[in-house]
N, C-alpha and C positions, 0 to 999 in steps of 0.2 A: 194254323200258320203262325201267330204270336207266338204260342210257343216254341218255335223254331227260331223267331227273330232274336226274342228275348235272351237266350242265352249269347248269340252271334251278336247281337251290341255289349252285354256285359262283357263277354271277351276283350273288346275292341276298346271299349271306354277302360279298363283295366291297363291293358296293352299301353293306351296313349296317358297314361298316368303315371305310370311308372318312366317315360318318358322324360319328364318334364322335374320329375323330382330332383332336388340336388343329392348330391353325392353324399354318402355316409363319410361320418368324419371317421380318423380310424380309431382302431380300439385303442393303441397302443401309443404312447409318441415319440417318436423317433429317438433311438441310443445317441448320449451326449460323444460330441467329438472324443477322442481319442484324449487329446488334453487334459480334460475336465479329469479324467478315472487319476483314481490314487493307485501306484502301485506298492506293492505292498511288498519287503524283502525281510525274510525271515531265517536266512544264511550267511555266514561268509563271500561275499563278493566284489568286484566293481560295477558301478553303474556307470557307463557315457551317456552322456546326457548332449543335445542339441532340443533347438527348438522347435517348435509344432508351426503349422503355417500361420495361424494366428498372430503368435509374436513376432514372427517372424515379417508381417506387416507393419507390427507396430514397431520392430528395429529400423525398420524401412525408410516410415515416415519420422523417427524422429531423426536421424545423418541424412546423408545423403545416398540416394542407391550405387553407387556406384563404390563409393567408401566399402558399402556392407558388402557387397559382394564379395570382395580383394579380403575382409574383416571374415566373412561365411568358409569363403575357401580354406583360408590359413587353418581356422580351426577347425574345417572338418579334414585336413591335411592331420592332424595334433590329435584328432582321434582315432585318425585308424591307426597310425604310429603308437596310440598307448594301447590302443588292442593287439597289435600286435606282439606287444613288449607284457603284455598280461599274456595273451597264448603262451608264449614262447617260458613264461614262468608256472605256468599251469595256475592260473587263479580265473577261476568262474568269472566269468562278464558279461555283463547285460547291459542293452542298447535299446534307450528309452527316451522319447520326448513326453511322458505322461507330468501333466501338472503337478503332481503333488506326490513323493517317496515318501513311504512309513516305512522305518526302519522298524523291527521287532529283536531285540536280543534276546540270549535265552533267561537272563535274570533282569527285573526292573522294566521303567518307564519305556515305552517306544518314542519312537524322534520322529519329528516330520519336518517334512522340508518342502515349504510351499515354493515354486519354480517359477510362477507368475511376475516376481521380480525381476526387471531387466540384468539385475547381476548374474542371474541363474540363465544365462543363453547358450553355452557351451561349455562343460567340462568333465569331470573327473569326479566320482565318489568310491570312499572306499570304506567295507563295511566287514567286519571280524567276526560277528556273531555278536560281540560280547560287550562292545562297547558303543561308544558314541559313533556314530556316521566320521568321515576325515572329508572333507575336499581337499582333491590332492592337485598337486600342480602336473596340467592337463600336457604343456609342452616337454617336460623333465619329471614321471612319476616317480624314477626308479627311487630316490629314496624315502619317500611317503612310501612306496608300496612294500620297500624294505620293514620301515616304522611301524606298519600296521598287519602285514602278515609274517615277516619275518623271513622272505624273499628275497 
């Protein structure tokens, strides 16, 4: 008879221990926001750039919200009009709020441009392959975009 119990409480005493244990932490931990990642452009192109929710709090609290909003709108009005005005010229465009571009040209230094700075909350980059990054003006590119691809 013991021998029959015995395995029927080890079950049970296992069963109620596992129970009670806490949770395994996980293996992995969690991928950094989307901000955090550098991206990284190793072509001819534009980058629009806005901001991640992050800054976008911290634009918040330092005006006033209603200010940023009327401030949010205009420029995201000012990007789609330069993307549009890059389609319509055929020049590659990418649409990024990642913290941090590395430029890569095909000769020499790469260029970074850390975005954390409240200057860097909305605009315009424009990139040739070959030379330095341009920020271009996000309301009027067309003659940056002329200056730098030749468009």
């Amino acid at each position: 008879m013991l021998r029959f119990l015995l395995p029927g409480f080890l079950v049970l005493a296992l069963a109620s221990e596992a129970q009670i244990r806490p949770a395994a932490k996980p293996a992995a931990k969690p991928a950094p926001p989307l901000s955090a990642k550098q991206l990284v452009i190793k072509e001819p192109c534009a980058v629009l750039y806005w901001p991640d929710e992050a800054k976008i709090e911290r634009l918040k609290k330092k005006g006033n919200e209603e200010g940023f909003y009327t401030v949010a709108d205009d420029n995201m009005y000012y990007v789609a009009q330069s993307r549009e005005y890059l389609k319509k010229h055929k020049i590659k465009s990418i649409d990024s709020h990642a913290g941090t571009f590395r430029f890569v040209p095909v000769a020499g230094p790469a260029f970074v441009l850390d975005r954390r700075a409240d200057k860097y909350s909305w605009g315009l980059i424009l990139f040739d392959g070959r030379h330095a990054p341009r920020e271009a003006d996000l309301v009027e590119p067309a003659a940056d975009v002329k200056a730098v691809f030749k468009k």
